[in-house]
C-alpha positions in Angstrom: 60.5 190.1 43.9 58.2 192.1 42.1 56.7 193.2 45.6 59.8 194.3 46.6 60.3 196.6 43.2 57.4 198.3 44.1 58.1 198.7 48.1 61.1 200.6 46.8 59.4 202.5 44.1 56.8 203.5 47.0 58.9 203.8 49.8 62.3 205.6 48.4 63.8 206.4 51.5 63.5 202.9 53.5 64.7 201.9 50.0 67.7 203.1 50.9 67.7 202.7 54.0 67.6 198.8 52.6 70.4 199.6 49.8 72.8 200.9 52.5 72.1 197.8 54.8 72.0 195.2 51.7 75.9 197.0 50.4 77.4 197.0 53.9 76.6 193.0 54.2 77.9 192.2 50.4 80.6 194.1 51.1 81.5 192.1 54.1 81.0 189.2 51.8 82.9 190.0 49.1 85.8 191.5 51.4 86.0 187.6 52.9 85.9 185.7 49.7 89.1 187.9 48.7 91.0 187.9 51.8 90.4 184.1 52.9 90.0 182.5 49.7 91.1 184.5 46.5 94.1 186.0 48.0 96.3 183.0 49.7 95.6 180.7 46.7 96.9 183.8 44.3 99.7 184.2 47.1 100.7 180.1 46.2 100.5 180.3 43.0 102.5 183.4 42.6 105.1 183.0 44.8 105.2 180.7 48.6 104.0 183.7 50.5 100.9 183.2 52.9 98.5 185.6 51.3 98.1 188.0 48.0 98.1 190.9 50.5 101.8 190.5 51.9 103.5 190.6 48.5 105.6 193.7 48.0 108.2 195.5 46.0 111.3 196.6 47.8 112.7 200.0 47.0 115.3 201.3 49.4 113.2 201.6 52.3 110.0 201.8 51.0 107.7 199.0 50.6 105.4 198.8 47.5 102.6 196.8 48.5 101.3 195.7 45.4 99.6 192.6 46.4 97.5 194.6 48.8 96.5 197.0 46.0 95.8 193.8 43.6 93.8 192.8 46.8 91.8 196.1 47.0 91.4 195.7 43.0 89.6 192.4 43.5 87.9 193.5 46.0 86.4 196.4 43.8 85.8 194.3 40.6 83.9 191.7 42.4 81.4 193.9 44.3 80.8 196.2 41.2 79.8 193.1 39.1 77.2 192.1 42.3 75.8 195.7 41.9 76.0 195.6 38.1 73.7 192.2 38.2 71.3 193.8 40.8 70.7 196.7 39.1 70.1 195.1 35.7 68.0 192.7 37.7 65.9 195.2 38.9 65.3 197.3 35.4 64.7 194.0 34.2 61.8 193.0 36.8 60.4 197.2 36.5 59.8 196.6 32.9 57.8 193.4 33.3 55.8 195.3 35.7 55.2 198.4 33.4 54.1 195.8 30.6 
């Protein structure tokens, strides 16, 4: 790991490069641990529909997709916490390097 600290220290724009490619693919991750696992077992245990994402408010004619939205939320809060422990991960590994 610490190789790979200094690769991006040296290399800032491949480090990117590598940033963009690593988010894309957690992303992706993330986006199916919500979708196929998180959301139909919150989708049972809130009410008997299939999935998180098809709960909905109705008003009039307009649907309120609120489980969607929840879904999205999720979604969010999961992949911030994965870039939250990367980051600190990294400071963490840069300062046993500058010591």
């Amino acid at each position: 790991m610490k190789g790979f600290v200094e690769f991006l220290k040296e290399k800032i724009v491949v480090g990117f490069a590598i940033g963009f490619i690593m988010a894309g693919a957690v992303s992706k991750l993330v986006t199916a641990l919500v979708t196929d696992i998180i959301n139909p077992i919150l989708g049972l245990i809130l009410s008997k529909t299939k999935s998180l994402e098809s709960m909905y408010l109705q008003i009039a004619g307009a649907k309120i997709l609120w489980g969607d939205f929840i879904s999205a939320l999720i979604d969010f809060l999961i992949i911030s916490f994965v870039v939250y422990l990367l980051v600190k991960a990294v400071t963490r590994l840069d300062d046993k390097t500058k010591k």
